[in-house]
mmCIF file of the N, C-alpha and C atoms, coordinates in Angstrom:
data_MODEL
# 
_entry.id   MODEL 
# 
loop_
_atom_site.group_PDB 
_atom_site.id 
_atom_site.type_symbol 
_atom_site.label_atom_id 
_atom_site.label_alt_id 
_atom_site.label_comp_id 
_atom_site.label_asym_id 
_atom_site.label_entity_id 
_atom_site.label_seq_id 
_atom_site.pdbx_PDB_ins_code 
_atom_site.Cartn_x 
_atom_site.Cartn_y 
_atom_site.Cartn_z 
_atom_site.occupancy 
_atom_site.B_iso_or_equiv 
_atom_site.pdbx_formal_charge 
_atom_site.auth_seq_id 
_atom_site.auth_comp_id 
_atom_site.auth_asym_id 
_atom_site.auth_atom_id 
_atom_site.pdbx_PDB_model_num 
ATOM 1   N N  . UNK A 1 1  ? -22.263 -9.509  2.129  1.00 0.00 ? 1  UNK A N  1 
ATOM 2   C CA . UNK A 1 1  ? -22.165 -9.011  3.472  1.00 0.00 ? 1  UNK A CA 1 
ATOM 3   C C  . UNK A 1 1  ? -22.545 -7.539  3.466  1.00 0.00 ? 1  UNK A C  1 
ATOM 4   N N  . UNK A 1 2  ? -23.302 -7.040  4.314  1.00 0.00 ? 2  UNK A N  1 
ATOM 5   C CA . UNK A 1 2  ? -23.364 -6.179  4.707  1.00 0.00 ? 2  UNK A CA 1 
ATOM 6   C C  . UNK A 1 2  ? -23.492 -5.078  5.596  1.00 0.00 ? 2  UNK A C  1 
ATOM 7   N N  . UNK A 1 3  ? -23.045 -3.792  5.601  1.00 0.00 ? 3  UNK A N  1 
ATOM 8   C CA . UNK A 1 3  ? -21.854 -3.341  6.633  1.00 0.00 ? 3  UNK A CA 1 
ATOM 9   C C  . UNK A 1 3  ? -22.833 -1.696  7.008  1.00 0.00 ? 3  UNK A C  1 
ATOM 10  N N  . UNK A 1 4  ? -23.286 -1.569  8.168  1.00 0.00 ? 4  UNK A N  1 
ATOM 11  C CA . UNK A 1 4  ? -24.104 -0.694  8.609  1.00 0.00 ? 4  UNK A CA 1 
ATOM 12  C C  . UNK A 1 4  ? -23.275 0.663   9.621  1.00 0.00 ? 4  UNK A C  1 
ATOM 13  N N  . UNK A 1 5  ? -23.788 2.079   9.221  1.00 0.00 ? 5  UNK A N  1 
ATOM 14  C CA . UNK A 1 5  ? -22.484 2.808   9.870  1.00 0.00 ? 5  UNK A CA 1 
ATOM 15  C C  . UNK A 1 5  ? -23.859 3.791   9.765  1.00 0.00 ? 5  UNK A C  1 
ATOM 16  N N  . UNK A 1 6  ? -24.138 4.568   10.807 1.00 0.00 ? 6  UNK A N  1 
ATOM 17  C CA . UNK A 1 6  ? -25.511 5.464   10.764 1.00 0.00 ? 6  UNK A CA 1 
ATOM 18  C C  . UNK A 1 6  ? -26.363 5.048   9.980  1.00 0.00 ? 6  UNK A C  1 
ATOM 19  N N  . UNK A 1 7  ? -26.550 6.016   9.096  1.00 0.00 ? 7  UNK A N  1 
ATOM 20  C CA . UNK A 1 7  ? -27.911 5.828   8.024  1.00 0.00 ? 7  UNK A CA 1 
ATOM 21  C C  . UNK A 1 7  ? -27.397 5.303   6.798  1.00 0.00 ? 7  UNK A C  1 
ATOM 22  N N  . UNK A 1 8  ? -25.753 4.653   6.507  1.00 0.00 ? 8  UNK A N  1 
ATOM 23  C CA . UNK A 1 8  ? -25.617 4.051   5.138  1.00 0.00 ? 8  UNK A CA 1 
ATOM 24  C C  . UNK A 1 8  ? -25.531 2.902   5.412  1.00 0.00 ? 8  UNK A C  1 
ATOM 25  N N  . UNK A 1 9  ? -25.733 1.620   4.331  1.00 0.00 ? 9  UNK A N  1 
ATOM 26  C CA . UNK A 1 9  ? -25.436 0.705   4.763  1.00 0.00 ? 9  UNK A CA 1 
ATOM 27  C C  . UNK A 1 9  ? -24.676 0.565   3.210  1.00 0.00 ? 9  UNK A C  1 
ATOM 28  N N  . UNK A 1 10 ? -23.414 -0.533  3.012  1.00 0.00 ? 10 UNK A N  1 
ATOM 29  C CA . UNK A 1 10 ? -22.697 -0.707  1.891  1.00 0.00 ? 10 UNK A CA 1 
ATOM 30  C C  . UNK A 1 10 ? -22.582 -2.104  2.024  1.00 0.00 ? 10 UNK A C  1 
ATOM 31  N N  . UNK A 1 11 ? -22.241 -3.024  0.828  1.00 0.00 ? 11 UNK A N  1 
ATOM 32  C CA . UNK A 1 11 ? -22.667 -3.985  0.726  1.00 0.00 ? 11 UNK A CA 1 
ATOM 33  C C  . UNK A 1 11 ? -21.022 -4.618  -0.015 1.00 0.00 ? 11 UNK A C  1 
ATOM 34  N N  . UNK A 1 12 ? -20.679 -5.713  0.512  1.00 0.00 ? 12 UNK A N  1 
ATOM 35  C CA . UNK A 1 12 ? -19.221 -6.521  -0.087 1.00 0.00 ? 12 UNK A CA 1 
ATOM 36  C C  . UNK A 1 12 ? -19.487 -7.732  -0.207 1.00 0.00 ? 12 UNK A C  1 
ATOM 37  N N  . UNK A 1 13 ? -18.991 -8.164  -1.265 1.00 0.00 ? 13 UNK A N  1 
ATOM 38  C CA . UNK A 1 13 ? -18.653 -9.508  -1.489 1.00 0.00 ? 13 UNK A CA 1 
ATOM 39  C C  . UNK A 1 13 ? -17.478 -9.982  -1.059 1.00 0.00 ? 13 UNK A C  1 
ATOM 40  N N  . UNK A 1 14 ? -17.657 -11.221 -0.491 1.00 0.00 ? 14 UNK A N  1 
ATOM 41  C CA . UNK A 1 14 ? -16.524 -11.923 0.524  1.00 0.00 ? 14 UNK A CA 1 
ATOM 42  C C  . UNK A 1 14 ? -16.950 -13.503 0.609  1.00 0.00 ? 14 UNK A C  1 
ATOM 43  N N  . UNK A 1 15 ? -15.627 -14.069 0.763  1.00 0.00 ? 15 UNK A N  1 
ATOM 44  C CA . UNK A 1 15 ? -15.527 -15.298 0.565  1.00 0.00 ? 15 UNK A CA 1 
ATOM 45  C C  . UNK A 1 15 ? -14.867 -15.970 1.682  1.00 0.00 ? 15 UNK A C  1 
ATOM 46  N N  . UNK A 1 16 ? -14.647 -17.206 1.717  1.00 0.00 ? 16 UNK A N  1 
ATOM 47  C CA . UNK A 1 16 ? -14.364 -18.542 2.894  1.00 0.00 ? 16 UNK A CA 1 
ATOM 48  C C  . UNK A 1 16 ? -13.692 -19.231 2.299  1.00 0.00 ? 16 UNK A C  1 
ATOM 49  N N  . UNK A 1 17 ? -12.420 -19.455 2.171  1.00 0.00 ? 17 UNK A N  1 
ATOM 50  C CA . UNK A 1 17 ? -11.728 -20.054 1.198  1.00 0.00 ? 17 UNK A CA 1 
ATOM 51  C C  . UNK A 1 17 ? -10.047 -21.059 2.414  1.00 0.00 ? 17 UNK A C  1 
ATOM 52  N N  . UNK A 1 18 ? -10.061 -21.923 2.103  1.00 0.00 ? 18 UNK A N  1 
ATOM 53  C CA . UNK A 1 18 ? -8.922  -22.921 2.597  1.00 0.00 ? 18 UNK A CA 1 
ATOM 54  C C  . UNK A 1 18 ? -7.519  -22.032 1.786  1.00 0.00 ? 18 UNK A C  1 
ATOM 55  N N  . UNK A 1 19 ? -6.330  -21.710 2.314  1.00 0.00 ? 19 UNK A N  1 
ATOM 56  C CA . UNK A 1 19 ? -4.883  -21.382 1.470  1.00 0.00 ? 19 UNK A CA 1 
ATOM 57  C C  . UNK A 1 19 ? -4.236  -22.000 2.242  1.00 0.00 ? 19 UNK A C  1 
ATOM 58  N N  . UNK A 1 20 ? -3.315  -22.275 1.162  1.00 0.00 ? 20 UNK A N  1 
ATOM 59  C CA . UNK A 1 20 ? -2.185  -22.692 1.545  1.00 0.00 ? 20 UNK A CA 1 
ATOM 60  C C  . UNK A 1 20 ? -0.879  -21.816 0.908  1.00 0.00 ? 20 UNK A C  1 
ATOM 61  N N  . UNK A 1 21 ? -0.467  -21.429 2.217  1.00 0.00 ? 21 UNK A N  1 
ATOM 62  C CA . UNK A 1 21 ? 0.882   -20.224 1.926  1.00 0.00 ? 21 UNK A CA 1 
ATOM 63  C C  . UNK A 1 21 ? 2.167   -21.153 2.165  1.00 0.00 ? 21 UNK A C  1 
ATOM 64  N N  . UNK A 1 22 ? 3.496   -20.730 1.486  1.00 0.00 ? 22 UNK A N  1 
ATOM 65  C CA . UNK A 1 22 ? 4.676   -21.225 1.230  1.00 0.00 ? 22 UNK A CA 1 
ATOM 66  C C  . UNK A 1 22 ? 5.420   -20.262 0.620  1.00 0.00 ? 22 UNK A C  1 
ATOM 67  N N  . UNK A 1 23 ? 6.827   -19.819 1.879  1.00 0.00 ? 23 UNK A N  1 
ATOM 68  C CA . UNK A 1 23 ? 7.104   -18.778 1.815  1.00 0.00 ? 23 UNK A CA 1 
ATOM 69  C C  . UNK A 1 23 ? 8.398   -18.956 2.973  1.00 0.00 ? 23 UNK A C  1 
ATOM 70  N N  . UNK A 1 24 ? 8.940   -17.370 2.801  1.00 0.00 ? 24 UNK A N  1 
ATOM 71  C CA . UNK A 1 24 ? 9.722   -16.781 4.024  1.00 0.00 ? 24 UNK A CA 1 
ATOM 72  C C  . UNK A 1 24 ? 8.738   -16.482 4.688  1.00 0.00 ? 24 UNK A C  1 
ATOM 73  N N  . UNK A 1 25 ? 8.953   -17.292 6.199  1.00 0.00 ? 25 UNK A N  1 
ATOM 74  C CA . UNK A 1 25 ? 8.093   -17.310 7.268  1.00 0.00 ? 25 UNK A CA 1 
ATOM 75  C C  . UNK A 1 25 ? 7.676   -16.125 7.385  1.00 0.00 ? 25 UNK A C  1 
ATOM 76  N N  . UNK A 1 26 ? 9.019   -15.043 7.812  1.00 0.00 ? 26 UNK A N  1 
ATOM 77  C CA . UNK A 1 26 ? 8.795   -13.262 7.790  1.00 0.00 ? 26 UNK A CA 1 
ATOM 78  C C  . UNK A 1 26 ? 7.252   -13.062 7.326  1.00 0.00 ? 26 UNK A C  1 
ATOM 79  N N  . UNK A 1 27 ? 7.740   -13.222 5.947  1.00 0.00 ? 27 UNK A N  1 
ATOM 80  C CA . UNK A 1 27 ? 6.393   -12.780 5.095  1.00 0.00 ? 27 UNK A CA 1 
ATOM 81  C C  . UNK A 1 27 ? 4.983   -13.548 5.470  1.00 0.00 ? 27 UNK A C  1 
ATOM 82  N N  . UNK A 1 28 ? 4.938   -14.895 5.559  1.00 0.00 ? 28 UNK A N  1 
ATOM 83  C CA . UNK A 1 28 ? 3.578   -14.999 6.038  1.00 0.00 ? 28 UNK A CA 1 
ATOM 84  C C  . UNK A 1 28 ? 3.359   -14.763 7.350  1.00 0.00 ? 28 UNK A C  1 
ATOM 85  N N  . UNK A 1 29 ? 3.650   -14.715 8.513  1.00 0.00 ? 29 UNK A N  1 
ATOM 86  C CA . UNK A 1 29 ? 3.555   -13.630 9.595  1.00 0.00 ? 29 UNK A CA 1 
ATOM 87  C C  . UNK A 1 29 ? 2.744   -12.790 9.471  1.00 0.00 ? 29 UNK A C  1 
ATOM 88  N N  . UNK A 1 30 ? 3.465   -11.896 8.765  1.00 0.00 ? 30 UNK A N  1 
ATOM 89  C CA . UNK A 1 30 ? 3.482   -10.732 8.212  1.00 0.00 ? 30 UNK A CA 1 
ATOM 90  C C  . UNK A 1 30 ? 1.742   -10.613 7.524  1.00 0.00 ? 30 UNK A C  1 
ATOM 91  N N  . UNK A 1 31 ? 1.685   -11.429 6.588  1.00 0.00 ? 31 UNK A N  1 
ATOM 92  C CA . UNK A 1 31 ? 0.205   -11.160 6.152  1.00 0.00 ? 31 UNK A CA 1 
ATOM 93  C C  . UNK A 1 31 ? -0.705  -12.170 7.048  1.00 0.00 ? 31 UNK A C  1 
ATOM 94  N N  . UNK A 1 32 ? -0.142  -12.585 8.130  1.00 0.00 ? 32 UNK A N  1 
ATOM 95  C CA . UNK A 1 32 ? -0.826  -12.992 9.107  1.00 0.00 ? 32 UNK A CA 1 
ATOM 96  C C  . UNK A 1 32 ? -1.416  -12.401 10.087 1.00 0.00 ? 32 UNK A C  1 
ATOM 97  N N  . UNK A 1 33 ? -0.591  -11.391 10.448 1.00 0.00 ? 33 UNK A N  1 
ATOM 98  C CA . UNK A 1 33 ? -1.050  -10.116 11.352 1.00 0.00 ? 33 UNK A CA 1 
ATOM 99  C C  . UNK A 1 33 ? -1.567  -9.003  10.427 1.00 0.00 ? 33 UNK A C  1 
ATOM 100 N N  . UNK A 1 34 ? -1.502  -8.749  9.333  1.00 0.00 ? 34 UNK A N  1 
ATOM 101 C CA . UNK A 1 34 ? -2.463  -7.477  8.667  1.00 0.00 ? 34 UNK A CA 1 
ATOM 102 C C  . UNK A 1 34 ? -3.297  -8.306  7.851  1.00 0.00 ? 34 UNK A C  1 
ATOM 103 N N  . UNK A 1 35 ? -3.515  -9.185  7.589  1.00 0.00 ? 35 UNK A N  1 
ATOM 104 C CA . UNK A 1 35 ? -4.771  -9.950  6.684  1.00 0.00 ? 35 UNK A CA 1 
ATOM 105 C C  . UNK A 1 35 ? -4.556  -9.924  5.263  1.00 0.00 ? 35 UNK A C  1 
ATOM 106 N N  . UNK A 1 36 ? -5.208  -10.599 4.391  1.00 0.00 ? 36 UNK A N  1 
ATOM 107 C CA . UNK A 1 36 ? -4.785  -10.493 3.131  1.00 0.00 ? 36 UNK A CA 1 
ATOM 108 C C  . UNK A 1 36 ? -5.913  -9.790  1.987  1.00 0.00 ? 36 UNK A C  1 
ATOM 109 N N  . UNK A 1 37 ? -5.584  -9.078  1.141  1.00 0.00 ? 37 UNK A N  1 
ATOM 110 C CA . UNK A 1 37 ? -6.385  -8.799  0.618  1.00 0.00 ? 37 UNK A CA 1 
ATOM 111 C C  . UNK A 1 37 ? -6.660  -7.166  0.205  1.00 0.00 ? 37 UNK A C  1 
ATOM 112 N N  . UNK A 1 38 ? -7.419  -6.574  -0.337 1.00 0.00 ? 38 UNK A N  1 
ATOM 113 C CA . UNK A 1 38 ? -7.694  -4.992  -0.637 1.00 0.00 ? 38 UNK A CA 1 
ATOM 114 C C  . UNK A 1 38 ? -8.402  -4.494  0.895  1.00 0.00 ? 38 UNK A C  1 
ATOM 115 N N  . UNK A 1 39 ? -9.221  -4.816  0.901  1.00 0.00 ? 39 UNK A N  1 
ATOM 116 C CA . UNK A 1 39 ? -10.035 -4.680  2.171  1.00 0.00 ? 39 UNK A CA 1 
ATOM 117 C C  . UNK A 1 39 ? -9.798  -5.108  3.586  1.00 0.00 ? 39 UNK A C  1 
ATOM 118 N N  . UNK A 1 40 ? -8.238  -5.085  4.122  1.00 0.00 ? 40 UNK A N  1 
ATOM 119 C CA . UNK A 1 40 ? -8.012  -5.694  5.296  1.00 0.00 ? 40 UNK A CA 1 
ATOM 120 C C  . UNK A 1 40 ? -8.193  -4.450  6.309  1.00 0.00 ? 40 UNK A C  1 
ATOM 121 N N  . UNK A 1 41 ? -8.365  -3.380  5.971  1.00 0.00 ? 41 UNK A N  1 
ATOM 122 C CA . UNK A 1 41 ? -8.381  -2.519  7.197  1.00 0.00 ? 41 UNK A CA 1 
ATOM 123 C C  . UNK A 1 41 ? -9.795  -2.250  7.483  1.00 0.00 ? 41 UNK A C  1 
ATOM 124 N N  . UNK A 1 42 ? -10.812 -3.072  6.967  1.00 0.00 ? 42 UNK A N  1 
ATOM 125 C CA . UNK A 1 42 ? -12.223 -3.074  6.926  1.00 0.00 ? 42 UNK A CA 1 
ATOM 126 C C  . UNK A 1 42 ? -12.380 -4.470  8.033  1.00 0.00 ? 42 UNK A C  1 
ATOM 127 N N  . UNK A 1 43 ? -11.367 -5.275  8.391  1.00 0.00 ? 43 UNK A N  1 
ATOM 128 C CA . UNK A 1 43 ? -11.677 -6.405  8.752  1.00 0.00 ? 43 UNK A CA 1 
ATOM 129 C C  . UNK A 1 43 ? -12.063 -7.403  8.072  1.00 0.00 ? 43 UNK A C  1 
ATOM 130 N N  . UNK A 1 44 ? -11.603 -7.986  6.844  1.00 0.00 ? 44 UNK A N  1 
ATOM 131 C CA . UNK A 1 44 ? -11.771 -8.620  5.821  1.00 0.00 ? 44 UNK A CA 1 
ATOM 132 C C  . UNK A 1 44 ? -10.300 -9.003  5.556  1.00 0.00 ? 44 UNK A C  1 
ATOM 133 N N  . UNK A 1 45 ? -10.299 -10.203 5.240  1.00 0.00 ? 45 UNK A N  1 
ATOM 134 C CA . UNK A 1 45 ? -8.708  -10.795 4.720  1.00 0.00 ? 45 UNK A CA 1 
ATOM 135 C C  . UNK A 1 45 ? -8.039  -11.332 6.095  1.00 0.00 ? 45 UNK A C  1 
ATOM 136 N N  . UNK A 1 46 ? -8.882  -11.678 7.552  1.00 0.00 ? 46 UNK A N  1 
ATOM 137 C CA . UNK A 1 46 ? -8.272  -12.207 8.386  1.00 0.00 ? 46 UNK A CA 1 
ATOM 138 C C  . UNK A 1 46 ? -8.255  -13.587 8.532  1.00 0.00 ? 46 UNK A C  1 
ATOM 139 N N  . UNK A 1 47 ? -6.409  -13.984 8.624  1.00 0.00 ? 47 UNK A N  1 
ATOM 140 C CA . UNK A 1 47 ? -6.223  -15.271 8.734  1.00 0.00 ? 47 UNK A CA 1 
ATOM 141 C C  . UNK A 1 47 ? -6.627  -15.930 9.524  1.00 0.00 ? 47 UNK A C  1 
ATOM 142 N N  . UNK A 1 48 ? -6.987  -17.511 9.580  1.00 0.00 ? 48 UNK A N  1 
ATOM 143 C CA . UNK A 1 48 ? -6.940  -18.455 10.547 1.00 0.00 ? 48 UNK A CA 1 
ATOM 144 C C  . UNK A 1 48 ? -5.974  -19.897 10.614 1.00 0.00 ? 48 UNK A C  1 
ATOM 145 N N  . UNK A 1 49 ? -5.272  -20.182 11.486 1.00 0.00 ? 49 UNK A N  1 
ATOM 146 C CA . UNK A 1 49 ? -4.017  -20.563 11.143 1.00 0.00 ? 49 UNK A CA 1 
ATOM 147 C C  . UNK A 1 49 ? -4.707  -22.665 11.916 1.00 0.00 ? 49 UNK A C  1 
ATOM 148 N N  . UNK A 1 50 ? -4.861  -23.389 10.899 1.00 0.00 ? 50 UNK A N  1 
ATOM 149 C CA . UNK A 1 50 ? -5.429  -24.684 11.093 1.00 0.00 ? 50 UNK A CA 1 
ATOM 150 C C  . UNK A 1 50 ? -4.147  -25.302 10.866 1.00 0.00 ? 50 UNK A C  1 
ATOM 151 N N  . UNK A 1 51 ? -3.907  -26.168 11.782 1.00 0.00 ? 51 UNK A N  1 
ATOM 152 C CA . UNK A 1 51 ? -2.647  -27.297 11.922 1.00 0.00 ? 51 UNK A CA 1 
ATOM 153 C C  . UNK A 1 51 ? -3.391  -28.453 11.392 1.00 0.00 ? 51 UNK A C  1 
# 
């Protein structure tokens, strides 16, 4: 992927992956609303919640 901001562009590897979390609800919430991962404040590591 890659990520364009003026004249740099930087480049991440990122993935599509099925989890399955099992837990205190709290906690997955929790990394439900901030995403999982190093890179969540980049917009990377956001959950999608499949019934």
């Amino acid at each position: 992927m890659s990520i364009n901001k003026g004249n740099a562009t930087t480049h991440h590897r990122a993935y599509m992956m099925d989890l399955i979390l099992e837990g205190d609800l709290d906690l997955i919430e929790f990394a439900y609303d901030i995403g999982i991962g190093e890179k969540n404040s980049m917009g990377f590591g956001m959950v999608k919640l499949l019934e």
